[in-house]
C-alpha positions as CSV (number, residue, x, y, z in Angstrom):
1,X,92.0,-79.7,125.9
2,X,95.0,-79.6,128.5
3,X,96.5,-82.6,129.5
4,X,100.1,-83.8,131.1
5,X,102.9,-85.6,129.6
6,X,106.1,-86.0,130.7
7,X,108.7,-85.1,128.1
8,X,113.1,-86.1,128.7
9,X,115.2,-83.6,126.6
10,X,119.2,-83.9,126.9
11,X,120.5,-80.2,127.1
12,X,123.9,-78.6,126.7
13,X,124.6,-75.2,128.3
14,X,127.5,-73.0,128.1
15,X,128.6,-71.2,132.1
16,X,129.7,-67.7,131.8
17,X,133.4,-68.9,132.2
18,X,133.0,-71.2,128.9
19,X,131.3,-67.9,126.8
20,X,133.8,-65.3,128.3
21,X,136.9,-67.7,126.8
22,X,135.5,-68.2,123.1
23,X,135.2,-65.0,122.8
24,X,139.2,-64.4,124.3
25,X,140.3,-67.4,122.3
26,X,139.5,-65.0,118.8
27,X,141.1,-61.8,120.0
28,X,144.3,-61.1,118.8
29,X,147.3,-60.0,121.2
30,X,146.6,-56.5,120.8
31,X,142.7,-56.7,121.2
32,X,143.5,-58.2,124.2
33,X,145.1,-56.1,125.6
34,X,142.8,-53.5,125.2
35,X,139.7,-56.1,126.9
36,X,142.0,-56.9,129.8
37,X,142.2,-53.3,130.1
38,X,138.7,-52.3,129.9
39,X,137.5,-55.2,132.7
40,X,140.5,-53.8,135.1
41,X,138.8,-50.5,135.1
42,X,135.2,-52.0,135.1
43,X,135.9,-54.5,137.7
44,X,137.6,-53.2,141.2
45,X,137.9,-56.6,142.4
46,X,140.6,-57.4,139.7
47,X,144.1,-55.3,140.0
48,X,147.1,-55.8,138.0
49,X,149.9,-57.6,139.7
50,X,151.1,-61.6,140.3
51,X,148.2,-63.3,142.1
52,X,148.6,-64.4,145.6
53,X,147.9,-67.3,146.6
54,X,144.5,-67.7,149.3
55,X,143.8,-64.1,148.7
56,X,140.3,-64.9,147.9
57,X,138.8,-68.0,149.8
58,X,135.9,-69.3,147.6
59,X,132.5,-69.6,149.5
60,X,130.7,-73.0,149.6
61,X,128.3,-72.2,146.5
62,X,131.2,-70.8,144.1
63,X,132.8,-73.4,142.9
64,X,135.9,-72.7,140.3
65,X,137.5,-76.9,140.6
66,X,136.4,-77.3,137.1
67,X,137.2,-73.6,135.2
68,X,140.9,-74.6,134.7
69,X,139.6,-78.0,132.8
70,X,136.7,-76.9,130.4
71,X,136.2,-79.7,127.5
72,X,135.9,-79.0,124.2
73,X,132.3,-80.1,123.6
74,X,131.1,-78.0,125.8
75,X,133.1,-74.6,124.5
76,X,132.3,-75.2,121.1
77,X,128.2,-74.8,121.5
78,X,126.5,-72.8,119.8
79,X,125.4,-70.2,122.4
80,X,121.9,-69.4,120.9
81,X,121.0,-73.0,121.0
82,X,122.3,-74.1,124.5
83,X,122.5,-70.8,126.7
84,X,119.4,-70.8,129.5
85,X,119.4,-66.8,131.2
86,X,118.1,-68.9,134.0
87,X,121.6,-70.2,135.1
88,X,123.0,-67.2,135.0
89,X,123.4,-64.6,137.5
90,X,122.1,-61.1,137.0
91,X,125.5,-59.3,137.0
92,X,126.5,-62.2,134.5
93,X,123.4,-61.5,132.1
94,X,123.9,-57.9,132.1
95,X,127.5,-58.1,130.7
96,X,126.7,-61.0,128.4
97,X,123.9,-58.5,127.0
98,X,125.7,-55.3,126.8
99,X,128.9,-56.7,125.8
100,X,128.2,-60.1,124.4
101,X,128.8,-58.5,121.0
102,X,131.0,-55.4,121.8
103,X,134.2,-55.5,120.3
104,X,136.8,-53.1,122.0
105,X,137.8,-50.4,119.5
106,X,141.4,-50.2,118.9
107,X,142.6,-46.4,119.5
108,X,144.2,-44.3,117.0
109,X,144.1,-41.4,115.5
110,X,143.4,-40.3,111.8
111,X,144.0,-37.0,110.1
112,X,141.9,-34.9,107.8
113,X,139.0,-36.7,106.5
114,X,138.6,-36.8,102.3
115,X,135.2,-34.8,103.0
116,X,136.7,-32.4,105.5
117,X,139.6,-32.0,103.0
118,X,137.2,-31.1,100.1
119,X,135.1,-28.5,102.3
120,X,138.1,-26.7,103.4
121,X,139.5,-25.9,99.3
122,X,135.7,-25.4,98.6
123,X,135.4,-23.1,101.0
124,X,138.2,-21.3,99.4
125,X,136.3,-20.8,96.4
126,X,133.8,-17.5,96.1
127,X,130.9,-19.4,95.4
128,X,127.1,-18.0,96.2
129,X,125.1,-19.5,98.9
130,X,123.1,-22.1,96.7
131,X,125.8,-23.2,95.0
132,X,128.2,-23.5,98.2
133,X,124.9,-25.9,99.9
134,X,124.4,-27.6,96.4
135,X,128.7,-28.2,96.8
136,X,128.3,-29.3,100.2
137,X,125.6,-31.7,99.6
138,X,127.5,-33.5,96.8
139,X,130.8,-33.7,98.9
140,X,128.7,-35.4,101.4
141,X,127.8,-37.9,98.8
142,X,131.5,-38.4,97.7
143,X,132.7,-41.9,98.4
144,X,135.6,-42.7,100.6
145,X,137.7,-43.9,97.0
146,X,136.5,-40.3,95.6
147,X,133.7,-41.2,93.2
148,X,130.5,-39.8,93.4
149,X,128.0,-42.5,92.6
150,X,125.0,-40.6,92.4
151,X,122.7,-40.1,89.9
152,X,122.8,-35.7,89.3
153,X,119.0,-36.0,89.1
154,X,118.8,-37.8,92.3
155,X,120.9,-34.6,93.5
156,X,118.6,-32.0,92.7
157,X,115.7,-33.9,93.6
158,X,116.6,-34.2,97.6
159,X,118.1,-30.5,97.2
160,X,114.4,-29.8,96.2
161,X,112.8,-31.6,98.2
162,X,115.0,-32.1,101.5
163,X,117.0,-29.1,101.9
164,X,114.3,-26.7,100.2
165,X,116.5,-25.8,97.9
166,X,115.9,-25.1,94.1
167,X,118.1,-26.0,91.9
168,X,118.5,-26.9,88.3
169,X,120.6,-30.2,86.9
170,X,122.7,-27.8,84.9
171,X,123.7,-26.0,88.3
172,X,124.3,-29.0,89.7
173,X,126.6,-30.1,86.8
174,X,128.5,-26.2,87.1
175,X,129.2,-27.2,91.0
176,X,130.2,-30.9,90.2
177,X,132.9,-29.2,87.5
178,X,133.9,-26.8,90.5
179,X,134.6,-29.7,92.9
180,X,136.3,-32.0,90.2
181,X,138.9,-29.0,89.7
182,X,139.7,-29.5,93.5
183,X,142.2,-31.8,95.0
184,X,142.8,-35.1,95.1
185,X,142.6,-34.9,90.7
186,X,139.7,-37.3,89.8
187,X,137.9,-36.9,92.9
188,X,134.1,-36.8,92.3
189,X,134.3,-38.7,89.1
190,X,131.2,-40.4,88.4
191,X,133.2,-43.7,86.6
192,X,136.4,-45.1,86.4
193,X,136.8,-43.7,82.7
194,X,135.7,-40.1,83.8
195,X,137.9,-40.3,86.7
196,X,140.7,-41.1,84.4
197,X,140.0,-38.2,81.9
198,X,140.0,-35.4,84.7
199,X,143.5,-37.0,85.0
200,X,145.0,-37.0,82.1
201,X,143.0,-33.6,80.9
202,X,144.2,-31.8,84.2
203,X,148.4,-33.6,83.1
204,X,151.2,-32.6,80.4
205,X,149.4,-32.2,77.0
206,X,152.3,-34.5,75.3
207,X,151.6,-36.7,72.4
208,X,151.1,-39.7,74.4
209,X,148.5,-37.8,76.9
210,X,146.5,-36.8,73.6
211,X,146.3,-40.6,72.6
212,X,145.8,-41.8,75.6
213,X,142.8,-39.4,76.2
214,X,141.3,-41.0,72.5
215,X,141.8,-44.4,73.7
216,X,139.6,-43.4,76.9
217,X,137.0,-41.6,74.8
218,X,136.8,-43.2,71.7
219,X,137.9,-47.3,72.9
220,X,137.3,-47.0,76.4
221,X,135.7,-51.0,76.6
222,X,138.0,-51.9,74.1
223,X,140.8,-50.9,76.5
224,X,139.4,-52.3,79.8
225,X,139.2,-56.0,77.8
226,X,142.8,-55.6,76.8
227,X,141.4,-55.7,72.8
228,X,145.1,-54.2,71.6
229,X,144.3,-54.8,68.0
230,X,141.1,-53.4,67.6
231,X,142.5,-50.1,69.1
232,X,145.5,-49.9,66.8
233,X,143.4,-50.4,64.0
234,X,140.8,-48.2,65.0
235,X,142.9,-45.3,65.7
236,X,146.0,-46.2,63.1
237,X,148.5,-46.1,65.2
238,X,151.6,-48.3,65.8
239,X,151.9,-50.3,68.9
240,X,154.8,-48.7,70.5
241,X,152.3,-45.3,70.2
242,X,149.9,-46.9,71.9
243,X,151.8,-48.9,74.6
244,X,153.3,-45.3,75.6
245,X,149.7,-44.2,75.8
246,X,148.8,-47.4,77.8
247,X,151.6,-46.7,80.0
248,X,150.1,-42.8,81.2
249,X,146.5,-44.7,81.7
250,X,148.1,-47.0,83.9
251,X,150.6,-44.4,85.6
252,X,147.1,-42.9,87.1
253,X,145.1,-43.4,90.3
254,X,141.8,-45.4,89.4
255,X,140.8,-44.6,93.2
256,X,141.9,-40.5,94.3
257,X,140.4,-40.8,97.5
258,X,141.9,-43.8,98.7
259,X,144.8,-41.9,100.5
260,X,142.4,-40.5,103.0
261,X,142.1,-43.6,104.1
262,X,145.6,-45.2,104.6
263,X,146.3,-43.3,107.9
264,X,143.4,-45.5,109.4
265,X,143.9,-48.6,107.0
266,X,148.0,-48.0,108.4
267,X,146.7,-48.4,111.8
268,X,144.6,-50.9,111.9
269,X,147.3,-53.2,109.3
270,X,149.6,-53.0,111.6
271,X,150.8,-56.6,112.8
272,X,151.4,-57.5,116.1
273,X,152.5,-61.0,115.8
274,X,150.8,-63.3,118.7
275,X,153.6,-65.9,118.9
276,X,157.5,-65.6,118.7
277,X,159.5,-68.7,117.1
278,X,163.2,-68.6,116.8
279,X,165.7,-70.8,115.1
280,X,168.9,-71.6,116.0
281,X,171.1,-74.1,115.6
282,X,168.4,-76.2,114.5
283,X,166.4,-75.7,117.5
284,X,163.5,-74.1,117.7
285,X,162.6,-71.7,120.5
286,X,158.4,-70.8,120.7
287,X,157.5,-67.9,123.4
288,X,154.0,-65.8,123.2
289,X,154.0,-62.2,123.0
290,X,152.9,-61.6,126.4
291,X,154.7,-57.6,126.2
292,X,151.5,-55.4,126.6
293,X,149.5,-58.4,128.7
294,X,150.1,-57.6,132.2
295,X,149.6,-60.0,135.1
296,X,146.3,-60.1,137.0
297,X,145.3,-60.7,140.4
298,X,142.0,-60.2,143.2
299,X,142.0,-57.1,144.8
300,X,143.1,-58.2,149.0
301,X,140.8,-55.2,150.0
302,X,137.9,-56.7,148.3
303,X,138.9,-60.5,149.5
304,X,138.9,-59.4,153.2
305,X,135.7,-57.0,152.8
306,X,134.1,-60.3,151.6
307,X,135.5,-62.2,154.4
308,X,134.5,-59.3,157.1
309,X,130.9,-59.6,155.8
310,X,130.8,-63.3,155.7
311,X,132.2,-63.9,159.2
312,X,129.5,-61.8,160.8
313,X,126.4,-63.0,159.3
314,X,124.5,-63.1,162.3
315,X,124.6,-59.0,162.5
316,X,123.7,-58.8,158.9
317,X,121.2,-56.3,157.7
318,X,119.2,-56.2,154.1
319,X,122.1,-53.2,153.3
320,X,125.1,-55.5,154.6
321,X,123.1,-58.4,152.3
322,X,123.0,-56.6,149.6
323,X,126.5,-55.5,149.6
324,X,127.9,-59.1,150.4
325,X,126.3,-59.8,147.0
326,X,127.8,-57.4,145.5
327,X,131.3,-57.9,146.6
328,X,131.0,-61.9,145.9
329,X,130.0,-61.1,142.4
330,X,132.6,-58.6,141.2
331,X,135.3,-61.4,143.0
332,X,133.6,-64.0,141.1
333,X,133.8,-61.9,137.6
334,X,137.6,-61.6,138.6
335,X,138.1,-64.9,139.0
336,X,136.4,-66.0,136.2
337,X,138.1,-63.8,133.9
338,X,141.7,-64.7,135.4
339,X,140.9,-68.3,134.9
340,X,139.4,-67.4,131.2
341,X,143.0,-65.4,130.4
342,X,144.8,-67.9,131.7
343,X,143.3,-70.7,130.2
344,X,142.9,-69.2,126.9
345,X,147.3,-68.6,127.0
346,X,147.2,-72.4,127.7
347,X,145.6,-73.5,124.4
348,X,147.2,-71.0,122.4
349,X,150.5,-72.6,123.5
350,X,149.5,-75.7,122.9
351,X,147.9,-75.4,119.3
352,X,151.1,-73.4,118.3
353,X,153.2,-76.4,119.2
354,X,151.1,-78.5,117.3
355,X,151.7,-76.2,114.5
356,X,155.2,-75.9,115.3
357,X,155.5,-79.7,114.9
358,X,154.0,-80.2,111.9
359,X,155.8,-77.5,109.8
360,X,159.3,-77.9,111.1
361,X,161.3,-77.9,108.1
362,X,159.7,-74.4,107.4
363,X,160.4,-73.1,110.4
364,X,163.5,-74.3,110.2
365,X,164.4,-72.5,106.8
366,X,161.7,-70.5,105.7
367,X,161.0,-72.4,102.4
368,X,157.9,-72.6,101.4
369,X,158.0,-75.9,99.5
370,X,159.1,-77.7,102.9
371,X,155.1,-77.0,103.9
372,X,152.9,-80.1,104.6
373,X,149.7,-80.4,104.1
374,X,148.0,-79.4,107.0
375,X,144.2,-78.7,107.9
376,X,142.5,-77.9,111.0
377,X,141.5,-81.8,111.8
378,X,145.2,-82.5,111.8
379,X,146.0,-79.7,114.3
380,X,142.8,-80.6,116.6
381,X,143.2,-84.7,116.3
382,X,147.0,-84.0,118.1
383,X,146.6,-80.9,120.8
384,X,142.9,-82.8,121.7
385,X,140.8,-79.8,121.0
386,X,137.6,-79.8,118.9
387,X,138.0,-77.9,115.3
388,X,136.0,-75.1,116.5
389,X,138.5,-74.2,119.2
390,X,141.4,-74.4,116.4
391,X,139.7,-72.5,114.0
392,X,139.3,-69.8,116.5
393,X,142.9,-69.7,117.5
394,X,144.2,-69.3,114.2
395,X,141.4,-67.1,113.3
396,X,143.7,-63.3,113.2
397,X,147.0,-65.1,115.0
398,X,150.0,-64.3,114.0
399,X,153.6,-65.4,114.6
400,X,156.7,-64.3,113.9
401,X,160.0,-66.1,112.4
402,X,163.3,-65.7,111.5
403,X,162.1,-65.6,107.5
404,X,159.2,-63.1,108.3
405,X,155.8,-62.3,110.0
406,X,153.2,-65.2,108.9
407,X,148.9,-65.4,109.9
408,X,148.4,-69.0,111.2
409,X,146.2,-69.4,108.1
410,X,149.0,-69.6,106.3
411,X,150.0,-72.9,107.4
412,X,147.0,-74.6,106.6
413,X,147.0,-75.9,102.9
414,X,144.7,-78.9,101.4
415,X,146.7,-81.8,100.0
416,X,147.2,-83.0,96.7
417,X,149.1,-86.1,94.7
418,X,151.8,-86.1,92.1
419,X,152.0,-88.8,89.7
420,X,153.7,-90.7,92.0
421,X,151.3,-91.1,94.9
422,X,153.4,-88.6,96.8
423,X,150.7,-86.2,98.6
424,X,152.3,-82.6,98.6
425,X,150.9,-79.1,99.9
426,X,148.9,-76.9,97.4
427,X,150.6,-74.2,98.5
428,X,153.9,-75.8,96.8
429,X,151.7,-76.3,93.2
430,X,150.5,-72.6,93.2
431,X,153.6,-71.5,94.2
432,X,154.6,-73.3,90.5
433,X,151.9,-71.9,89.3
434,X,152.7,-68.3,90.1
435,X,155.7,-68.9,88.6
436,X,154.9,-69.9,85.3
437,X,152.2,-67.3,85.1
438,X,155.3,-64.3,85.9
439,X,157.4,-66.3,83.6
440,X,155.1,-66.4,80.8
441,X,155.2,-64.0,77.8
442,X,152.6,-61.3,78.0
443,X,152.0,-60.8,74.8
444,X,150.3,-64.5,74.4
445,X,149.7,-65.3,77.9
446,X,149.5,-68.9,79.1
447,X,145.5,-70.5,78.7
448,X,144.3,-72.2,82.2
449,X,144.4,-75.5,79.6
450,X,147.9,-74.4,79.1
451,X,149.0,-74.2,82.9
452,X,147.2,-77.6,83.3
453,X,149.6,-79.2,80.7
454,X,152.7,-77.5,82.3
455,X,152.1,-78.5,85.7
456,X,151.0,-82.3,84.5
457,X,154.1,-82.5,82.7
458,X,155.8,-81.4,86.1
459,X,154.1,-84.3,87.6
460,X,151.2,-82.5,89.0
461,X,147.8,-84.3,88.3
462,X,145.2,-81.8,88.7
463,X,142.2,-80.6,86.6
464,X,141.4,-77.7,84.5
465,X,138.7,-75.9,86.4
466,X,141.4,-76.6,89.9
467,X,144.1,-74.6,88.0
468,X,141.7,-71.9,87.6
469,X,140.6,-72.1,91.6
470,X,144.1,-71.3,92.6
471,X,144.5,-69.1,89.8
472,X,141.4,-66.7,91.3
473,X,143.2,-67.8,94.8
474,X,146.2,-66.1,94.0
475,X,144.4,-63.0,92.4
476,X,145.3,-63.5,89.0
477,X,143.2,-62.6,86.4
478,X,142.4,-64.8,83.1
479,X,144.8,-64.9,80.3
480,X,143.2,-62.3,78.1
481,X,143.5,-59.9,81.0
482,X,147.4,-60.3,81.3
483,X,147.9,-59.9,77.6
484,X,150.2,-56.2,77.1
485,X,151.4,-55.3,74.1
């Protein structure tokens, strides 16, 4: 049965101008770069250069007044929830589509893959033609840390049945032995334990090698679990025997292949701090790291095509129509993304003074005890933006100081209280914490219960199970774990 009702709903939406800034407000300076890059060569109506002013009279029906001023409620939506492809044009639509969730790659350029590496030195070898398809089918299925995590049956089973090959486990085995004997030693180990045999099978044959191979074989989950005493007496050997033998185990690379990847992982590590803040005679000095942003402006050949088409609209046909359109809507997606850059420079500034403010003394010296507590709330509640909009600024941000190169993250820190009420940074109690851990004798290592009593003595009231929060926070493992011998 149809019948009408009428039905009032409040709705938020997001303009393309509010989208285009969240998602500038999370890119670092260097991914920047690269996006204002990409839209100069996508967009002809945008040109580098220092705009001028009145090069591009805005018509009656594109109205920019409120772009500069965007509030917070409205940038933080949720896009899913509050986005209506109704109100937005079609240029619009297409690039929030196809590049709504395009991230610009970063270039750069990386050597000789692992796999490439391990074909070229099999190739090398004079194997037959099964056995060189069987070796390049399980160097396809080596890792990128050079393990080889499947099952040999699995193997011969898509050799069989994929490839139309037949093969045997035990020539799968021969070929696996063939590419174990290849470079990086201990690629295409199947475990950690096997991984660390090729090693030490393949090193000097020395006293300590030989025990250290036992220890593998014979103790090997005795060894991982740090169980010194059960090893000693198991193999009757003295502890400076065995601590030698410890010491080739831990001399070895749990993870051959993971050189291949540190040309890339070198790369893509590399900081380019966002912010610049200098000390100097007490003053502090904050600039952004506008070096590889250049300045953008409208294209004056597009502005005065636009203003040629609009000042003869009485000659217009559907061709000149359609063309006006098209003209008004690349100088609108310039505009917009001028306003979006500039705009998104302008709260960066902002939140970093905030920042800057509130963690003077370390600025100042570089001491990481003079850190205050500090969350997101306190950055927002000061620079007036919502917590969404800090989040995302210090979200991959970095800034450099006279003491180093920090992430904004690093400035945030939960509070705690001493025994004197005093609230303090819990930065400064794992930075105690660290201490007493590096301080500690390794052969009995300090208990989390330990710490605790440690740090309460030191005035620090906290509990048991927070010890071992910032313990796992500062990735170290459990006392049993530290214990050496």
């Amino acid at each position: 049965m149809l019948k009408q009702q009428l039905q009032q709903k409040l709705q938020q939406k997001l303009s393309p101008q509010q989208i285009q800034l969240i998602r500038l407000l999370e890119l670092p300076a260097i991914e920047l770069e690269e996006r204002i890059k990409h839209e100069l060569e996508e967009n002809p109506a945008l040109e580098e250069g220092r705009e001028i002013q009145d090069d591009f009279e805005k018509s009656d029906d594109t109205d920019f007044s409120d772009e500069g001023s965007v509030s917070e409620s409205e940038t933080d939506l949720t896009l899913g929830d509050y986005l209506s492809e109704e109100d937005i044009p079609d240029y619009k639509l297409q690039e929030i589509r196809g590049k709504a969730e395009q991230k610009e790659d970063i270039p750069f350029s990386v050597s000789q893959s692992l796999n490439e590496f391990l074909l070229q030195q099999i190739g090398l070898r004079e194997l037959p033609e099964t056995e060189m398809k069987i070796a390049e089918y399980i160097i396809g299925n080596i890792d990128d840390d050079g393990y080889l995590r499947r099952d040999l049956e699995a193997i011969a089973d898509d050799l069989i049945f994929q490839a139309g090959q037949e093969v045997t486990i035990d020539q799968v085995k021969g070929v696996l032995l063939v590419i174990q004997d290849l470079e990086p030693i201990g690629v295409a180990a199947r475990n950690l334990q096997e991984c660390l045999l090729i090693q030490l099978e393949k090193g000097n044959k020395n006293n300590d090698c030989q025990l250290a191979i036992r220890v593998l074989k014979e103790y090997f989950d005795e060894f991982t679990r740090k169980h010194y005493d059960k090893i000693v007496k198991g193999l009757q050997v003295d502890e400076e025997s065995l601590k030698k033998a410890i010491h080739e185990i831990t001399s070895l690379n749990p993870k051959p292949g993971a050189a291949w990847g540190d040309s890339m992982d070198t790369v893509l590590s590399q900081v380019i701090p966002d912010f610049l803040v200098e000390a100097s005679n007490g003053e502090l000095t904050l600039s952004m790291n506008n070096r590889g942003i250049p300045e953008m402006r409208i294209n004056k050949d597009y502005a005065a095509m636009f203003q040629d088409y609009t000042g003869n609209k009485a000659n217009q046909t559907s061709d000149m129509r359609d063309a006006v359109q098209f003209v008004k809507q690349k100088l609108d997606s310039a505009q917009w993304f001028i306003d979006a850059v500039r705009q998104r420079q302008e709260t960066l500034t902002r939140t970093m003074e905030t920042i800057i403010m509130l963690q003077t003394e370390f600025f100042l010296t570089g001491d990481e005890g003079t850190l205050r507590p500090m969350i997101l709330k306190d950055v927002a509640e000061r620079c007036g933006y919502d917590i969404s909009t800090i989040s995302r600024v210090s979200n991959s941000k970095y800034v450099q100081t006279n003491f180093g190169i920090y992430p904004l993250k690093y400035f945030f820190s939960e509070s705690t209280q001493t025994d004197t009420g005093e609230e303090i940074s819990t930065r400064e109690v794992k930075k105690i914490l660290k201490e007493c851990i590096e301080g500690e004798d390794k052969r009995k290592p300090l208990t989390d219960e330990e710490l605790t009593k440690i740090l309460t003595e030191k005035g620090y009231l906290i509990a048991r199970r927070t010890v071992a929060k910032y313990r796992e926070q500062l990735g170290l493992p459990v006392a049993r774990l530290r214990k050496e011998i």
